[in-house]
C-alpha positions, 0 to 999 in steps of 0.5 A: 333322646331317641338318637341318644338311644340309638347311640348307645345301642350302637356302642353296645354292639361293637362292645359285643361283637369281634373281629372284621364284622366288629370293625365294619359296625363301627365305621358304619354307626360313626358315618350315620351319627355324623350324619343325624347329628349334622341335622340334628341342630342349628345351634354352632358352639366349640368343638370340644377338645384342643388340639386334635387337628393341631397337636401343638396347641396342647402344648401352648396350653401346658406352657399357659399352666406352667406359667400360671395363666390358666388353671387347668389339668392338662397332662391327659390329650386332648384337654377339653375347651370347657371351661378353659376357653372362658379363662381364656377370654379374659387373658390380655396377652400383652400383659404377658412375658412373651413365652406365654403371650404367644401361646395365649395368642395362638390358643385364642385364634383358634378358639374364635375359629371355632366359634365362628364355624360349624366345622372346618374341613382340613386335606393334609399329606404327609411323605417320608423317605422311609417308614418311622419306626420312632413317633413323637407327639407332634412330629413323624407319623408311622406311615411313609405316606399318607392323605388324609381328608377330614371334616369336622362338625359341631352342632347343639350338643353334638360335636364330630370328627370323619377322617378318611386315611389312605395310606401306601399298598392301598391300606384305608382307615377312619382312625381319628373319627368320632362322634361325641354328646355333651350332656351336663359335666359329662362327654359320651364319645364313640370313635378312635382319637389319639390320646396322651397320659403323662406330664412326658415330653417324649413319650408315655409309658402307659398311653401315647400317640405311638400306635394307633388310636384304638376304637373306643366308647368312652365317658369323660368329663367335660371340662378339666377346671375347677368343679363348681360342687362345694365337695369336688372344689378341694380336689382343684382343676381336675378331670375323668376318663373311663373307656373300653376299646377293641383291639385288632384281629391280627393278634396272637389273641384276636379281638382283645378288648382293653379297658382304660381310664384315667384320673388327674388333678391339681390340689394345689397351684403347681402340683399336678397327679395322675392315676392311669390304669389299662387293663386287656381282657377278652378276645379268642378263647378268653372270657368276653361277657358282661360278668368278665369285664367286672371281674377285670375292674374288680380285680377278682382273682383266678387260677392260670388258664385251664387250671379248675383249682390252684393254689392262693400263690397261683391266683392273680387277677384277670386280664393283662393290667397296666397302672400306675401314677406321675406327678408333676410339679412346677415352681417359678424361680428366677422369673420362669417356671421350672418344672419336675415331673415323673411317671411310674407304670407296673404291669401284673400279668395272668400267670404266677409270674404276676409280681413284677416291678415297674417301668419309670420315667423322669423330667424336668423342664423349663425356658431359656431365652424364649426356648422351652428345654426339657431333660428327660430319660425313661426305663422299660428295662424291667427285671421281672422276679419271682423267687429264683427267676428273673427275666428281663424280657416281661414288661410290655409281655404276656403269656396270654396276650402274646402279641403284648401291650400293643395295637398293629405292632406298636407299643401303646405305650412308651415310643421304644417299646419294651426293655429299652432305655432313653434319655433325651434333650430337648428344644422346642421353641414358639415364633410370634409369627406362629412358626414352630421349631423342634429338636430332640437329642436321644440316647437309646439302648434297645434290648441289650440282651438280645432275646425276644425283640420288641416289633420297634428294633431293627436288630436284636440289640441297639445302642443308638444316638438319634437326632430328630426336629421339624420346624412348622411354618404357615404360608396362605391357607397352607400349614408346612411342616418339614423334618428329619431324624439321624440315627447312628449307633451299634445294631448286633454289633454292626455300625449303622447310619439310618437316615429320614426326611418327611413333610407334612402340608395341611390345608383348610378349604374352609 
C-alpha cells in the first residue's frame, strides 16, 4: 500500500507541475516505480495488454472478434489480456477456417511467452531513407532512425515497461515507458503508450499512433469482456478509460494539458459502439487548478478570454474539446464476416465561432481468399459556420491553443491531419509460418485552399496517390520488417514523386 501511495503522490506532481521540470519528474518517478515494483513480488503473471511490443497481434485479435471466436471489445489499443487470454486457452485452433486459426495461433504463442517469463527485453532498430510524414499502425515510424532498447516486467500486481529511444541529432526519449497497478477490475498506469480509438484501419480521427504517445496518468478497466455484475452484463463485453496527459513546451500555449477518455462496448454479438471524448485545457496564461479541470468535464461555460461579461451567444465551454462516437458492425455472410464501420469526431472551440460541424470517417472490410480487404475514406475538410462566416481552415484549429490538436507537430489524431480528404484500399494478409504482409492504396487531397497548412504537407496544397506496404518475416530470434511507400501527385501545381524505403530489425535477448 505505501508504494501505491507513493505512486499517486507522484502522479499528482506531474499533474501539477509544467514545463522541462514536469518532464524530468515524470522520467524520474517512472525509473524508481519500475524499480520497487521489480522488488516488489516474486509472483510472475501476463503482462497486461496486447500488443504493445507487437502491434499486429491487435489485429490478430480484432480478425478472432470478426469471426466470432472471442468476445471481446476491441476498437480501443491496447486491449487488455484479462479475460481474453482465459478464452483463448479454450480456443482449438484446428477446428478453425485458416484465417482465424493463425491468428488464434500467433496470439496463444505470446501468451504462453508471457506466462512463462517475468519480461522479455526487446533491441530494435528502425532506418528510412527520409523521415515519414505519413505513419500507420503498424508500418512507418516518424523518425528516419531510431534505436531503441526496451525491457519489459510483470511482477504480482505490478507490470511495467522502460523504453530507452535514441533517435537522430542525438534527440533521446522514454516514449512507450509505463508503470501499471492492477487492483480488482481496474488498472492505474503512469507513463506514455501508444494508443488507438476507432474501428479504423488507416487511421483515427480523434486518437491514433500518428504523434507521439503523450505522458499520461490514466485509470482504465482491466479487462474488455464481459462484466460478471448482474447490472453491467447487458452492456455485453465492454471497456473504460479516462486519462490526463501533459503536452509539450514547444507550443503556441506551452504545457497544455489534455483530458481524454473513452468508452466501447458490444450489446449484441456483431455491434460494437464507442464514445470518445478529448478535451485540451490548462497551459501558459490559461486556468490550470483543480477547480479548471472540473470546469473542462462539466462543460461549464464561460466568456471568451479577457471578457468579465458577455452575451449568452458568446459562451462556450472551456478548453479545446474533441468528441464523438463510431460504430461497428460485422455479419457473416457467404462464410466470412463482413464488416461495416464508422466514426464521427465534431470539435467545439473556446470562441463564439464554437458551433462547427463534424469531421467522418467510413468503412467496410472483409476476406478473400486468406486476405483481409478494407474500403476505407475519411474527411477533415470541415466547413466551419456560424451565421455569415464559413471557414474551412478549423478542424484540428484553435484561437487559443494555436498549435492545434497536435503533440510535437502531428495530428494526435487522423494520419492527414486537418482539411484533408482520403480514401484507401487495403490488403493485409497472415502466413501460417507467422509472416505478415501489408498494402495500402491511397488517394489524398491535402488543403485544396491552400491557406493555413497543416504541419503534415510539403506544399501548401496536394493532390496525391500514395502507394505503401511491408512484409514482416522471422528469422532465429530476429523479427525483420522491410517497407516502402511512393508518392505522386500535384504539390502547388507542380508534378512531384517522392519516394522511401525503411526497415525494421527487432531482436529478443530474452
Amino acid at each position: 500500500m505505501p508504494k501505491i501511495i507513493a505512486m499517486i503522490r507522484c502522479a499528482k506532481k506531474i499533474i501539477l507541475k509544467q514545463g522541462t521540470r514536469g518532464k524530468q519528474l515524470l522520467k524520474t518517478c517512472l525509473i524508481w516505480l519500475l524499480l520497487i515494483s521489480i522488488c516488489w513480488s516474486n509472483q510472475s503473471v501476463s503482462s497486461p495488454w496486447i500488443g504493445t511490443l507487437e502491434p499486429q497481434l491487435h489485429k490478430d485479435l480484432v480478425t478472432l472478434s470478426e469471426w466470432g471466436v472471442v468476445d471481446a471489445a476491441v476498437t480501443s489499443f491496447p486491449v487488455p489480456w484479462k479475460g481474453i487470454a482465459q478464452q483463448l486457452s479454450k480456443i482449438n485452433a484446428a477446428e478453425l477456417p485458416s484465417v482465424p486459426a493463425i491468428a488464434a495461433k500467433r496470439l496463444q504463442h505470446y501468451l504462453n511467452i508471457h506466462k512463462t517469463q517475468k519480461g522479455q527485453s526487446i533491441l530494435s532498430l528502425y532506418a528510412a531513407s527520409d523521415t515519414s510524414r505519413f505513419t500507420d499502425f503498424s508500418g512507418q515510424q516518424a523518425p528516419n532512425a531510431q534505436l531503441n532498447m526496451t525491457k519489459e516486467f510483470y511482477v504480482g500486481r505490478w507490470a511495467g515497461q522502460l523504453s530507452v529511444n535514441h533517435e537522430t541529432r542525438g534527440e533521446q526519449h522514454l516514449d512507450e515507458s509505463f508503470i501499471a497497478y492492477q487492483f480488482g477490475y481496474w488498472n492505474l498506469r503512469l507513463g506514455s503508450m501508444s494508443q488507438w480509438w476507432g474501428p479504423g484501419q488507416s487511421s483515427s480521427l480523434i486518437l491514433s499512433n500518428n504523434a507521439r504517445p503523450i505522458p499520461s496518468i490514466a485509470l482504465s478497466r482491466s479487462q474488455a469482456t464481459r462484466s460478471e455484475n448482474a447490472w453491467l452484463r447487458y452492456l455485453g463485453p465492454w471497456f473504460f478509460t479516462m486519462q490526463v496527459g501533459q503536452l509539450e513546451s514547444s507550443r503556441d500555449v506551452p504545457d497544455a494539458r489534455i483530458w481524454s477518455t473513452r468508452f466501447n462496448f458490444k450489446p449484441v454479438s456483431g455491434l460494437e459502439l464507442g464514445i470518445s471524448w478529448n478535451a485540451m485545457w490548462g497551459g501558459d496564461g490559461q486556468g490550470s487548478s483543480l477547480s479548471d479541470l472540473v470546469d473542462v468535464i462539466s462543460l461549464r461555460d464561460i466568456c471568451p478570454t479577457d471578457n468579465l461579461t458577455c452575451d449568452d451567444s458568446q459562451k462556450s465551454p472551456q478548453g479545446n474539446h474533441h468528441a464523438g462516437f463510431d460504430i461497428s458492425y460485422t455479419r457473416v455472410m457467404f462464410d466470412r464476416p463482413i464488416s461495416l464501420y464508422a466514426q464521427r469526431i465534431g470539435e467545439n472551440k473556446r470562441s463564439h465561432l464554437h458551433i462547427i460541424d463534424a469531421a467522418n470517417l467510413f468503412g467496410i472490410s472483409s476476406y478473400i481468399l486468406g486476405n483481409k480487404i478494407y474500403l476505407e475514406s475519411s474527411d477533415t475538410q470541415v466547413n466551419c459556420s456560424s451565421g455569415v462566416q464559413t471557414s474551412q481552415n478549423c478542424f484540428y484549429e484553435n484561437p487559443i491553443y494555436t498549435s492545434g490538436y497536435r503533440f510535437y507537430d502531428r495530428a494526435i489524431g487522423s494520419t492527414f491531419d486537418s482539411d484533408s480528404k482520403m480514401l484507401a484500399l487495403g490488403l493485409q494478409r497472415s502466413y501460417k509460418n507467422g509472416d505478415l504482409l501489408d498494402i495500402q492504396l491511397t488517394q489524398l487531397e491535402l488543403n485544396p485552399d491552400g491557406q493555413l497548412p497543416s504541419p503534415v504537407l510539403n506544399g501548401n496544397t496536394e493532390d496525391l496517390v500514395r502507394l505503401s506496404g511491408f512484409y514482416q518475416t522471422q528469422y532465429k530470434g530476429w523479427l525483420i520488417k522491410l517497407g516502402a511507400s511512393v508518392e505522386k501527385g500535384d504539390v502547388d501545381d507542380q508534378d512531384e514523386t517522392h519516394g522511401l524505403i525503411y526497415t525494421k530489425l527487432r531482436y529478443r535477448l530474452n
